[in-house]
Every structure is written in C-alpha cells, then in structure tokens.
C-alpha positions in Angstrom: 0.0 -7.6 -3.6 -3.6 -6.1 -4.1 -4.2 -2.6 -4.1 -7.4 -1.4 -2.4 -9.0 1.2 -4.5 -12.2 1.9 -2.2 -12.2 1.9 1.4 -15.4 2.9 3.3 -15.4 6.1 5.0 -14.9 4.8 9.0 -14.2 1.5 8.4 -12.5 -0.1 11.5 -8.7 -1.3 11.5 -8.4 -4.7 13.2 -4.4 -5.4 14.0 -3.8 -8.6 15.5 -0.7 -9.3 18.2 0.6 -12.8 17.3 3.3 -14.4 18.9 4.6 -17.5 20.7 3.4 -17.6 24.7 5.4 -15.8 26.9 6.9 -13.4 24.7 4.8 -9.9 25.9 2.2 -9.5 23.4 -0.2 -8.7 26.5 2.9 -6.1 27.3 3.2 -4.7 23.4 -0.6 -4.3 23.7 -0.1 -2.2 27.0 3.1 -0.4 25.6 0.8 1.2 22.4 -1.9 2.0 24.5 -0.1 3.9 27.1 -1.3 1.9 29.9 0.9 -0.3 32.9 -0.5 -3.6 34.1 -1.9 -2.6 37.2 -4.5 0.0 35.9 -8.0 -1.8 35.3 -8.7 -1.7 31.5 -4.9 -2.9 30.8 -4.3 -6.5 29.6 -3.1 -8.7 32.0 0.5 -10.2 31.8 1.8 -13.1 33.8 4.4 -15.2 33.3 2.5 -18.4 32.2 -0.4 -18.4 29.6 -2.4 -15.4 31.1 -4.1 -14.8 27.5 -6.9 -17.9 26.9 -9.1 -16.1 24.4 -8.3 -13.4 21.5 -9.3 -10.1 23.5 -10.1 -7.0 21.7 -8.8 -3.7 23.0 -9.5 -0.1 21.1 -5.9 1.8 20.2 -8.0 5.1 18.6 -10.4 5.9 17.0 -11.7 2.7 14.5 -8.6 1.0 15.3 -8.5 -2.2 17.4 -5.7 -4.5 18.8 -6.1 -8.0 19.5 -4.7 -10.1 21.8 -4.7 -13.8 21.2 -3.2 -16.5 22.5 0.4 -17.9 22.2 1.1 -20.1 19.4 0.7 -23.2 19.6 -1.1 -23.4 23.0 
C-alpha cells in the first residue's frame, strides 16, 4: 500500500457509503451525523430505492460523506 508523505494543510476527506439497496446507508449516513429522518437536512430513507444520485453530506470540518446509490441499481 502507498504511503502519503505530504498532505496539504485542509485538504477535504471524501468517505463514500457503498452498499447494496436497501441495506441503510441513508440510515449509517444519519447515525454519524447525529441526525433522525424526520429533521430537514437528514438523508432520506425509505424502504425502496430512495437514494437516485450520490449526495454529499458534511460529517466535520473538511470531511464529507457520500451517499450513493445501491449497487447494482
């Protein structure tokens, strides 16, 4: 595995939630950012594909989730 030697000062973290559809990434992206699925910026979570396009969400500071959607749909 490469080892990074430099990384610029600020530079955003991008982790991406990948998964097969239906299995609560929407939920896992909720769960680390404290939030329930009623309150506004939360993602939304259904039972059938509710996901259709890889959302970004902010965790912290420079840190980002993504949300994408299920695997193979």
């Amino acid at each position: 595995m490469p080892v990074v030697k430099y990384r610029p000062p600020n530079a955003p973290y991008h982790i991406a939630i990948l998964g097969r559809s239906g299995v609560g990434k929407s939920s896992l992206c909720n769960t680390l950012r404290s939030l329930i699925s009623e309150q506004t910026d939360a993602a939304p979570v259904g039972v059938i594909e509710t996901t259709a396009s890889p959302t970004c969400y902010p965790l912290m500071e420079n840190v980002f989730l993504w949300d994408v959607p299920g695997v193979s749909t």
